[in-house]
C-alpha positions in Angstrom: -180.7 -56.0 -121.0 -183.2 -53.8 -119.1 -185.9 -54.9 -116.6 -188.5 -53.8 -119.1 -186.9 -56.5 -121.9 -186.4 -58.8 -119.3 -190.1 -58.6 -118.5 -191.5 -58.5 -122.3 -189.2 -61.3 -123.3 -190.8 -63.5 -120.5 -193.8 -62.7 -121.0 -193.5 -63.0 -124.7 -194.4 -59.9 -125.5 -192.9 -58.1 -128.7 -189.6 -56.0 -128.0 -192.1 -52.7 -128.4 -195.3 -53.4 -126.4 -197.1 -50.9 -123.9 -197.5 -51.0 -120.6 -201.1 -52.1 -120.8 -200.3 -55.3 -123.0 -197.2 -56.1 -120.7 -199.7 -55.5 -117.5 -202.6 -57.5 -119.4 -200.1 -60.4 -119.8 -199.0 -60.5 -116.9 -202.9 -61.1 -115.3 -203.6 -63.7 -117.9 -200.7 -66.1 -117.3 -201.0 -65.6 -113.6 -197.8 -64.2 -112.5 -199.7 -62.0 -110.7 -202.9 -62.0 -109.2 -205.8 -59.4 -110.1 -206.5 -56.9 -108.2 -210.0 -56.8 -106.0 -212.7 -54.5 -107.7 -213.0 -51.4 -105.2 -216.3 -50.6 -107.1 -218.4 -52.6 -109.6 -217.8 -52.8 -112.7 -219.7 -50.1 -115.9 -222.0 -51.5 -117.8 -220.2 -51.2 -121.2 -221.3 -52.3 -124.8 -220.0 -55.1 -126.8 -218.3 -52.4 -129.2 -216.8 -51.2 -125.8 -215.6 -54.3 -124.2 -214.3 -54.9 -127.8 -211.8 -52.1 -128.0 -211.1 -52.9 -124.2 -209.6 -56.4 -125.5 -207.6 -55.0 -128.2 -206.1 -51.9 -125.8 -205.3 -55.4 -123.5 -203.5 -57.2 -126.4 -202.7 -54.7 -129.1 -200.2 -52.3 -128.5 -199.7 -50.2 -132.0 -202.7 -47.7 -132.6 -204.2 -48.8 -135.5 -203.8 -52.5 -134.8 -206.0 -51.8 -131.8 -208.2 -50.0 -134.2 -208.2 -53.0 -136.3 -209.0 -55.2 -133.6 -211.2 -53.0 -132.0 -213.3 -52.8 -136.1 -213.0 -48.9 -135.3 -211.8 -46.3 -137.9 -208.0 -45.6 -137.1 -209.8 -41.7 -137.0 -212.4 -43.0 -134.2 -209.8 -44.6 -131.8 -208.5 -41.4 -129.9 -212.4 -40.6 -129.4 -213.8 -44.0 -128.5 -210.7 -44.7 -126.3 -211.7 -41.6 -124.5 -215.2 -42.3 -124.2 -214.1 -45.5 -122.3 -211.6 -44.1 -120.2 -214.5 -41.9 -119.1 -217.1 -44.7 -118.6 -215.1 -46.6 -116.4 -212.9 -44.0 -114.4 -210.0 -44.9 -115.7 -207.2 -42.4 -115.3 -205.0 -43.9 -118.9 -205.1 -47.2 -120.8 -202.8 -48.9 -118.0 -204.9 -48.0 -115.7 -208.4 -49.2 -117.4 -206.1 -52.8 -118.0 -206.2 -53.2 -114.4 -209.3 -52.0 -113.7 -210.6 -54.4 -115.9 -208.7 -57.5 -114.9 -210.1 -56.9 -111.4 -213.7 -56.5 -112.8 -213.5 -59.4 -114.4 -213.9 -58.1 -118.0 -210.2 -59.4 -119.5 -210.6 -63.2 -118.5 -210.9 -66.3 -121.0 -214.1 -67.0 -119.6 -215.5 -63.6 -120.3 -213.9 -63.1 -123.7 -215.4 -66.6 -125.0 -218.8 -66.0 -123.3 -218.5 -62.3 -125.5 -217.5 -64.4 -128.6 -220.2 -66.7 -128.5 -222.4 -64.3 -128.0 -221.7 -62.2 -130.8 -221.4 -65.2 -133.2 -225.0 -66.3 -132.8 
């Protein structure tokens, strides 16, 4: 077994998953702790912070287009459009940026959710 199935299969991630859903996972269940913002967070829209959750749990592209309610043709562009708006230099690097923003936690996903259900 390598470190990277060691890691997936404790964090119960699926035998395939990227490095931003392994990264994401391993913020939300604590085993390590977030990093401190070194700038504030982008103001981003709800269809933005939306396919920033599903680059965070999805690792296949067109289940994050699914989850993101993007066209699997739109994801390359919109993914790039948010990569630019927040700085990030690749989707690992946007998980972590997030998690230290604030963006990926319960709190803020269910505060999201409620909001877009009313």
């Amino acid at each position: 077994m390598t470190i990277r199935q060691y890691i997936r299969e404790s964090l119960h991630c699926p035998p395939r998953c990227k490095p931003p859903v392994i990264v994401h996972r391993l913020f939300a269940d604590q085993q390590v702790a977030p990093p401190t913002a070194d700038r504030p967070a982008p103001t981003l829209s709800p269809d933005e912070l939306l396919l920033l959750r599903a680059v965070a749990k999805h690792s296949d592209a067109r289940n994050i287009a699914v989850a993101a309610k993007l066209a699997p043709a739109d994801l390359r562009a919109a993914l790039d459009q948010l990569l630019t708006d927040t700085g990030a230099q690749d989707t690992t690097h946007l998980v972590i940026l997030a998690h230290g923003w604030n963006l990926l936690t319960v709190e803020q996903a269910h505060v999201t959710r409620s909001g877009a259900n009313q």
